[in-house]
C-alpha atoms as one frame of an Amber mdcrd trajectory, in Angstrom:
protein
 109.524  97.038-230.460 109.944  95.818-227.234 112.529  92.808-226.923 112.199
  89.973-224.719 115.606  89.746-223.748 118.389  87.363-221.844 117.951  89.740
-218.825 114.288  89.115-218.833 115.057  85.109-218.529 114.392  82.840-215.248
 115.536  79.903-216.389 111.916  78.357-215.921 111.359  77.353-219.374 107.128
  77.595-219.288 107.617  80.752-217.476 110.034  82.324-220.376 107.220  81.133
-222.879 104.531  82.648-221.622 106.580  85.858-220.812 108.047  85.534-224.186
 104.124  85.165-225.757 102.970  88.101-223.630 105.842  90.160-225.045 104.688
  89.531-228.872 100.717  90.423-227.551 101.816  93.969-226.731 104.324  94.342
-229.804 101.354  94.001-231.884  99.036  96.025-230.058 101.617  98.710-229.783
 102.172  98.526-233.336  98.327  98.719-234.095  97.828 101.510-231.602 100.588
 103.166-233.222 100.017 102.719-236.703  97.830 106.103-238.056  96.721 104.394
-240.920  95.024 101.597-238.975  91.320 101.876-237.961  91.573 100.770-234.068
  88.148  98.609-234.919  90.376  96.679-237.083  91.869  94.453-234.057  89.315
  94.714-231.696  89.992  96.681-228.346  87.872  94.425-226.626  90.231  91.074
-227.682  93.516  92.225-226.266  91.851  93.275-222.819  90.257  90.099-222.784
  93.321  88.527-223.566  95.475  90.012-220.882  92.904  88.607-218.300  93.252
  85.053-219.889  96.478  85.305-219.944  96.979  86.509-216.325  94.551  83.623
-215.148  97.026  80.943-216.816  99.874  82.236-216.276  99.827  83.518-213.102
  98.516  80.084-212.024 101.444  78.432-213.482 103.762  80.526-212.321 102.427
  80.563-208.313 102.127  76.302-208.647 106.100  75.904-209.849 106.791  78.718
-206.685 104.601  76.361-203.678 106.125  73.259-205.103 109.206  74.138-204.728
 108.888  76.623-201.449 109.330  79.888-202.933 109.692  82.266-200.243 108.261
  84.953-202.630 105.116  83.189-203.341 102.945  85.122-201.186 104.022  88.412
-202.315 103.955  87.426-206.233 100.705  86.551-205.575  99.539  90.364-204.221
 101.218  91.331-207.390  99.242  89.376-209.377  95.849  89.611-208.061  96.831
  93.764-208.463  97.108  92.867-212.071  94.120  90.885-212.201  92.377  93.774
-210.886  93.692  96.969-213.121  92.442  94.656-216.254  89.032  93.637-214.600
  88.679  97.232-214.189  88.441  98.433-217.758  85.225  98.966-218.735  85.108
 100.420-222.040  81.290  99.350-223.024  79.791 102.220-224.479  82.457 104.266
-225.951  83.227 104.346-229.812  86.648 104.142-231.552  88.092 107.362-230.600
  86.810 107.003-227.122  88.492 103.424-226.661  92.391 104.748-228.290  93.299
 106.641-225.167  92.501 104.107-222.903  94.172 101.801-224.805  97.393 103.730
-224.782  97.154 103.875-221.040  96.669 100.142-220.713  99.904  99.596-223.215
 101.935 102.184-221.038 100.926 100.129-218.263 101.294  97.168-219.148 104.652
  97.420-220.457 105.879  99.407-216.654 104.605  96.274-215.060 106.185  94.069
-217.547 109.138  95.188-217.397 109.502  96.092-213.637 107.830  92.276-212.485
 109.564  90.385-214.753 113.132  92.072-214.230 112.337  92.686-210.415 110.448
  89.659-209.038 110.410  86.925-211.557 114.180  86.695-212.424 114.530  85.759
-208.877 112.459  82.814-208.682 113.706  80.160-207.244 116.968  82.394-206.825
 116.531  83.895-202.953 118.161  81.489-200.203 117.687  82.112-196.721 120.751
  83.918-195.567 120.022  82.240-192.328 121.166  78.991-194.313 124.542  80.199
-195.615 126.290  81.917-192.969 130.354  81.780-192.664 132.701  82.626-190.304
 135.203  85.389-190.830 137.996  87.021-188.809 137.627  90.697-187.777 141.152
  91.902-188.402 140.286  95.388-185.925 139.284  93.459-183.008 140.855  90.366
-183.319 137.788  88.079-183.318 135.616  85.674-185.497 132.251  86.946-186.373
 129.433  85.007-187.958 128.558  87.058-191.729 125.655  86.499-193.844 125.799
  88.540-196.500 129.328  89.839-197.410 130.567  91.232-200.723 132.461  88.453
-202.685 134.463  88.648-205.927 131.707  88.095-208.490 129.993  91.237-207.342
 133.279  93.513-208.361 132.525  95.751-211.381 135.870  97.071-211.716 134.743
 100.273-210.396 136.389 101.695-207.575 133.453 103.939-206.512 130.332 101.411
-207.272 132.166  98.546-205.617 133.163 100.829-202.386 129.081 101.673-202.266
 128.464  98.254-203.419 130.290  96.683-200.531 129.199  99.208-197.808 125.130
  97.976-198.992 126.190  94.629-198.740 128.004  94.986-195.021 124.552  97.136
-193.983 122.565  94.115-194.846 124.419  91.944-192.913 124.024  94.219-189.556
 120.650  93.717-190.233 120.398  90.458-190.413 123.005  89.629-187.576 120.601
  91.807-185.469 117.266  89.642-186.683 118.964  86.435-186.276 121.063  87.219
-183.635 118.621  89.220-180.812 115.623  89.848-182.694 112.694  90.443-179.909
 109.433  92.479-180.644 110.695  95.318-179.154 113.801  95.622-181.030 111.363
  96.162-184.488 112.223  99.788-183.958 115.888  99.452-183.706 115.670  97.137
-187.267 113.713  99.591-189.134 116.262 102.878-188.017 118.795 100.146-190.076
 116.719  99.694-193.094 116.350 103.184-193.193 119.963 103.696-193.145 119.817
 101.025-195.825 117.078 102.740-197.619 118.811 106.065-197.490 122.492 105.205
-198.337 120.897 103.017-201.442 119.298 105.973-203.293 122.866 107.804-202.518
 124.542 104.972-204.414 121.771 104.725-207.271 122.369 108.611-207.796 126.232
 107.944-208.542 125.871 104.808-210.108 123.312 106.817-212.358 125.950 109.479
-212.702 128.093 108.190-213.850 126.128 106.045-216.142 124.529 108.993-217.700
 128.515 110.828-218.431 129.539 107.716-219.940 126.698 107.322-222.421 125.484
 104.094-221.077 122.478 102.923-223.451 120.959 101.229-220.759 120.289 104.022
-218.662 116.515 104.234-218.517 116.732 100.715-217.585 118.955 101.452-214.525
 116.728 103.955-213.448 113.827 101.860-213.271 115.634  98.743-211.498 116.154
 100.704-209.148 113.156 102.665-208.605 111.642  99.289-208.393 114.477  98.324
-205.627 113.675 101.165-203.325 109.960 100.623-204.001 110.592  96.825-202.592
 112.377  98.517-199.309 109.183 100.026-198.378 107.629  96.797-197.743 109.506
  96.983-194.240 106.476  99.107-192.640 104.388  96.169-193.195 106.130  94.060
-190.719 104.684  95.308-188.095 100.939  94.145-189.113 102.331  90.732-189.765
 101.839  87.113-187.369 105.482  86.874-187.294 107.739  89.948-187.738 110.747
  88.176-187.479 110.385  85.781-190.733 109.097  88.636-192.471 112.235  90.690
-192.401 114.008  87.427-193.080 112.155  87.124-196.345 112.685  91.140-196.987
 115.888  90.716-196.425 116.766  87.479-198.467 115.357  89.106-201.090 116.961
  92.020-201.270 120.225  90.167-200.884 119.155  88.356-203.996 118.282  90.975
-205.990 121.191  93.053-205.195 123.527  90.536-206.359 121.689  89.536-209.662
 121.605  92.742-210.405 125.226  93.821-209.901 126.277  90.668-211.650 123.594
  90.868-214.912 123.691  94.656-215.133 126.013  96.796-213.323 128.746  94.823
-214.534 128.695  95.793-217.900 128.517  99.616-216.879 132.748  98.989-216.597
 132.665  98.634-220.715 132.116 102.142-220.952 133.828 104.071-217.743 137.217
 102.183-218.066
């Protein structure tokens, strides 16, 4: 049984329906699919394909109208995601085949349907509405070492502490890499410095599967039941970072990192503050 949980809520009440609705759709197919006694003919292969497509139509189209009204930077790319999901169902083509035939591909539509699931609605749709411009929010802090004030815009704050010591050291040391990216994009971004920006998100990149290996660590030593969870947040996370090659290709490189990195401010703190957070209930 696969539980629609509070993790998996925006806060967009006809987008927690529908997730909520697609979540009962693949409980019953699993359990049909699952189920030796069952003839698959009984619920009819054919209706549940047909009903993912339907449902992606609708859905999706409710879900991308809420995003351009209210000028959700993510619209774009939740739209590539969707159209990719549009396109694995359109794909199936199981006309010809008898029962036996149709239970394996069935099984691989279920197993991916519930990765996507799981990995869009926990990875992309929790943050609608959620990712602010960093540009926007900047403050002013005073460097202690060299006795100035620097503009920050994206600094570790006390809601992200997990009690920790050795997450919230890593935790803090993503957050401060973020910012020297940013301060470099908003600060003396030009064309030619699209090199110097990507050797930082690769420091990023690299010092972020570091920290998902400890945090996983220790996760795994403790007995933390939502492990395999973890693991696939993440996976997701460094999956997002590779979007950073595409900004190259793009009109305007400069907004695009701005977006990339907005978002991964976003997630980075949702997820600290929904998930890693209750990690401490188990270490200390």
């Amino acid at each position: 049984m696969f539980k629609f949980t509070q993790d998996c809520m925006t806060g967009i009440d006809i987008i927690d329906e529908e997730h909520k609705q697609l979540f009962e759709i693949i409980n019953h197919l699993f359990d049909t699919l699952t189920n030796v006694k069952d003839n698959v003919n009984k619920m009819e292969i054919e209706d549940y394909i047909q009903y993912f497509i339907e449902y992606g139509k609708n859905h999706f189209a409710h879900e991308e109208a809420w995003m351009e009204r209210h000028n959700d930077p993510e619209l774009q790319r939740q739209r590539f995601a969707h159209q990719f999901f549009m396109d694995k169902m359109l794909s199936i083509d199981l006309i010809g085949l008898d029962d036996e035939e149709k239970r394996p591909i069935t099984k691989d539509l279920l197993v991916y349907m519930i990765k996507w699931l799981y990995g869009h609605i926990l990875n992309s749709d929790t943050l609608i509405g959620k990712v602010v411009p960093l540009s926007k929010t900047p403050v002013v802090r005073h460097n202690e070492e060299n006795n100035t004030d620097e503009v920050v815009y994206c600094e570790f704050l006390p809601k992200y502490h997990t009690g920790i010591e050795q997450i919230d050291k890593e935790h803090e040391t993503l957050f401060a890499i973020i910012n020297d990216v940013y301060k470099l994009v908003e600060e003396n971004y030009t064309d030619d410095k699209y090199d110097e920006v990507l050797a930082l998100l690769d420091r990023l990149e690299q010092y972020t599967q570091t920290h998902f290996s400890h945090e996983e660590e220790i996760m795994e030593a403790h007995n933390f039941p939502e492990l395999d969870f973890q693991r696939n947040a993440h996976a997701s996370f460094i999956e997002r970072m590779s979007d950073r090659d595409m900004g190259e290709k793009v009109e305007n490189p400069k907004e695009f990192l701005e977006n990339l990195l907005d978002f991964l401010y976003a997630w980075l703190g949702n997820h600290i503050m929904k998930h890693d957070t209750k990690i401490a209930k188990y270490v200390l």
